[in-house]
N, C-alpha and C positions, 0 to 999 in steps of 0.2 A: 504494500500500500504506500509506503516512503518513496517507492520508485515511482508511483501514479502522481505525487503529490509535486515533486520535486519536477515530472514534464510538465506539469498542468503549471508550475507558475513561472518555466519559462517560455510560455506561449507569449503571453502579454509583451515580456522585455527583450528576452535574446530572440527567442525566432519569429518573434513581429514580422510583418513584412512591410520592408521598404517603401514600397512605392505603391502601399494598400488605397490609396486615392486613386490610381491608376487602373487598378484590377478589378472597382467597383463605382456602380452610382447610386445613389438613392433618390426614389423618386417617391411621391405623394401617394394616394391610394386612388385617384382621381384620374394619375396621369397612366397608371395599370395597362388600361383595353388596348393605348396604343401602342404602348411597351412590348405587350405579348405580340402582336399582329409583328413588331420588330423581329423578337424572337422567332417565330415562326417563321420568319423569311430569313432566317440566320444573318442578321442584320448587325447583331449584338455580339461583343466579344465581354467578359472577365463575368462579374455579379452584380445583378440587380439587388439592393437592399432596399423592401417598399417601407416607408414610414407610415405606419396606421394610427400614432398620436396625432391628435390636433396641437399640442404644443409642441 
């Protein structure tokens, strides 16, 4: 379990990754329908992240 605990905290610091603004966007939950039609037409390259807070 020391070993599980020991890679889970260094996800956040050492193997963060770089240039994680680059590999993802986040988008609203509004802007969704035309995101996926993106996807579906392999439009999209890294991760979509939807925001579903209104703040």
């Amino acid at each position: 379990m020391s070993q599980r605990l020991e890679i889970w905290s260094k996800l956040p610091t050492m193997w963060k990754p770089q240039h994680f603004s680059e590999l993802a966007s986040t988008i609203s939950l509004t802007e969704l329908p035309q995101k996926i039609q993106s996807i579906l037409q392999r439009q999209i390259q890294g991760r979509v992240l939807v925001k579903v807070s209104s703040s």
